[in-house]
C-alpha positions in Angstrom: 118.1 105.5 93.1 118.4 102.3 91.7 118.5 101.6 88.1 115.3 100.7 86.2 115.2 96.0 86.2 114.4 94.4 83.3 110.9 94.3 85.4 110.1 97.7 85.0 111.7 98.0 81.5 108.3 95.2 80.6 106.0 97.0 82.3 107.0 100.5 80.8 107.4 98.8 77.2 103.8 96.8 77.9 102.3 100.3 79.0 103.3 102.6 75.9 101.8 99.3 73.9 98.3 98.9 75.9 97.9 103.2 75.3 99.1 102.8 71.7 97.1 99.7 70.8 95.0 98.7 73.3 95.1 95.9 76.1 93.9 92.6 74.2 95.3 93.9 71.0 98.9 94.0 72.1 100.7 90.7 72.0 103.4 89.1 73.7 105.7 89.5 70.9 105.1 93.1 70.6 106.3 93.4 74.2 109.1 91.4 74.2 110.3 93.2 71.2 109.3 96.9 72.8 111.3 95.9 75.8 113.8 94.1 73.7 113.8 91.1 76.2 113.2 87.5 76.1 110.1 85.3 76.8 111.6 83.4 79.5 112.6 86.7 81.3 108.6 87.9 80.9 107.5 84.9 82.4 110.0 84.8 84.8 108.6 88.2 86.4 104.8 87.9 85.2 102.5 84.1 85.8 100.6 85.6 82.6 99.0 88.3 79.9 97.1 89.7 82.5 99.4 89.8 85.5 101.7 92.3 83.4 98.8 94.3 82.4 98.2 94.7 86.2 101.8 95.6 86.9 101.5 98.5 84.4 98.4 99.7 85.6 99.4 100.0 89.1 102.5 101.4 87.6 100.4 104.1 85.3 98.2 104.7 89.0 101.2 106.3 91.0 102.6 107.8 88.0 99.5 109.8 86.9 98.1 110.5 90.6 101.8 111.6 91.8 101.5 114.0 88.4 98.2 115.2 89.2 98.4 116.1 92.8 101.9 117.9 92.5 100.5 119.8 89.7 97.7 120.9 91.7 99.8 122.2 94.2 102.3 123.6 92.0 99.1 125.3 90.9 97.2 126.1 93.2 99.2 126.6 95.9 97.7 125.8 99.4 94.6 127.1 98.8 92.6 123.5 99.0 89.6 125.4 96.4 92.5 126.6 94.2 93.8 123.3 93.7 90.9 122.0 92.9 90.1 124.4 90.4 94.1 123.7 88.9 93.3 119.7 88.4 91.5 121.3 84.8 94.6 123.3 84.6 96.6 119.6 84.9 94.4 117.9 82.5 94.3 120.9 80.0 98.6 120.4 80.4 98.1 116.6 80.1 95.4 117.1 76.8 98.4 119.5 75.0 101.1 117.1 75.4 103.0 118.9 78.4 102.6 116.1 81.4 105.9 115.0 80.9 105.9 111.7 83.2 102.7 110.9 81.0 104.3 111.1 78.0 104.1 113.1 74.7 101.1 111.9 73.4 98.0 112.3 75.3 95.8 108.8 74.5 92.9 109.2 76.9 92.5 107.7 80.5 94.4 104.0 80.7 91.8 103.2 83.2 88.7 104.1 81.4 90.5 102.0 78.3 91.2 98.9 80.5 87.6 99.1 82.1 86.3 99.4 78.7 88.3 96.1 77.2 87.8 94.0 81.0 84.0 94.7 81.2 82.8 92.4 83.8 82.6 94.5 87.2 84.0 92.0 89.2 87.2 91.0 86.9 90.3 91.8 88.9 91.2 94.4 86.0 88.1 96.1 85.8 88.1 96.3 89.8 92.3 98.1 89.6 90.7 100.5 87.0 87.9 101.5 89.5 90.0 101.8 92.5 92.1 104.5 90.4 89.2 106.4 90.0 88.5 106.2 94.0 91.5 107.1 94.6 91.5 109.8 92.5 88.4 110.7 94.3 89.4 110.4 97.9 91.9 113.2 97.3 89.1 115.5 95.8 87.0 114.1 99.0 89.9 115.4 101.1 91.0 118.9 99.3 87.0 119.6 99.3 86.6 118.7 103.4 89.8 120.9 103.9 88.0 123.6 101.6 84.6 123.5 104.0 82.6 121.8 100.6 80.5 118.7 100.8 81.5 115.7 99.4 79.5 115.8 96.5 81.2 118.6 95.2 84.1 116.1 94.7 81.7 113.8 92.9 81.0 117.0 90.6 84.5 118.0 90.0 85.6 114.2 89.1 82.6 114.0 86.7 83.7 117.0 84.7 87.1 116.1 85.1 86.2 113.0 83.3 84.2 114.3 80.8 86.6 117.1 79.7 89.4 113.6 79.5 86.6 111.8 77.6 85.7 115.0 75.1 89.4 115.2 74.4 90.1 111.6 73.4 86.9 111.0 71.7 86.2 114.0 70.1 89.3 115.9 69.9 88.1 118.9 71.8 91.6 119.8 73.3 89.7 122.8 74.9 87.4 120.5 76.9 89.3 121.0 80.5 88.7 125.3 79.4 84.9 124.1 79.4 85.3 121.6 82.8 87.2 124.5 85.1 84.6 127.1 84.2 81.5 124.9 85.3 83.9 123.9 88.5 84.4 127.7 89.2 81.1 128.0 89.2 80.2 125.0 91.8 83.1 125.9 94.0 
């Protein structure tokens, strides 16, 4: 494996910024300092602001969906129903501070955050932030069609799913994926 480029070292330093402090609240500066790197060297990887926010969003995508699925396996096993019903186990794991590649400190969903702060449907942000959430989706779509469901019973379980993520971050209720896997058992 190669070592880590001063590329990724900005985008991992720019991400642990955007979930600390938001997306528009984090400056340049703060990045370049995080990352202890120079402006020229930024620019040198990224045309702007937004570009690198891009770059550590795609980087936060295959980070958090190669978590998720493992975990569901790891989980659940091969049993397409049972690893559905583990993804609340993997968020509960993620709300406690134990999804290691994630980090220590859970800070809700980066793509909820950056479709919050890039509103306009069609901005190319905004857009990344959705296509998470399909893709997050189309595996639910998949483990369900394996499991004999309908496909709206992956809409269901990515609502709750959502909701315990959004209970957590909002309102603290740590216990809010205990509340999401009960309702799931129930529609699986």
């Amino acid at each position: 494996m190669a070592p880590p480029s001063r590329r990724d070292d900005l985008v991992k330093a720019a991400l642990r910024l955007f979930l600390r402090d938001g997306f528009h609240a984090t400056g340049i500066a703060a990045i370049l300092a995080e990352a202890e790197t120079s402006k020229m060297t930024l620019y040198s990887h990224f045309a702007s602001k937004e570009a690198l926010i891009a770059a550590a969003l795609a980087h936060r995508d295959a980070l958090f969906r190669r978590w998720l699925f493992d975990r569901m396996r790891a989980i659940g096993g091969p049993d397409p129903k049972q690893q559905l019903l583990a993804m609340f186990d993997a968020v509960g794991e993620w709300i406690g501070g134990a999804a290691q590649p994630l980090g220590p400190d859970f800070v809700g969903c980066a793509f909820v955050r950056a479709a919050g702060e890039f509103v306009a449907a069609d901005h190319p942000l905004h857009r990344q932030a959705a296509g998470h959430k399909q893709a997050v989706l189309d595996h639910l779509v998949l483990l369900c069609a394996q499991a004999g469901l309908a496909i709206d019973t992956a809409r269901q379980l990515a609502l709750l799913k959502e909701g315990a993520i959004a209970e957590a971050f909002v309102r603290g209720d740590a216990d809010a994926w205990k509340t999401a896997r009960v309702i799931a058992s129930r529609i699986l």
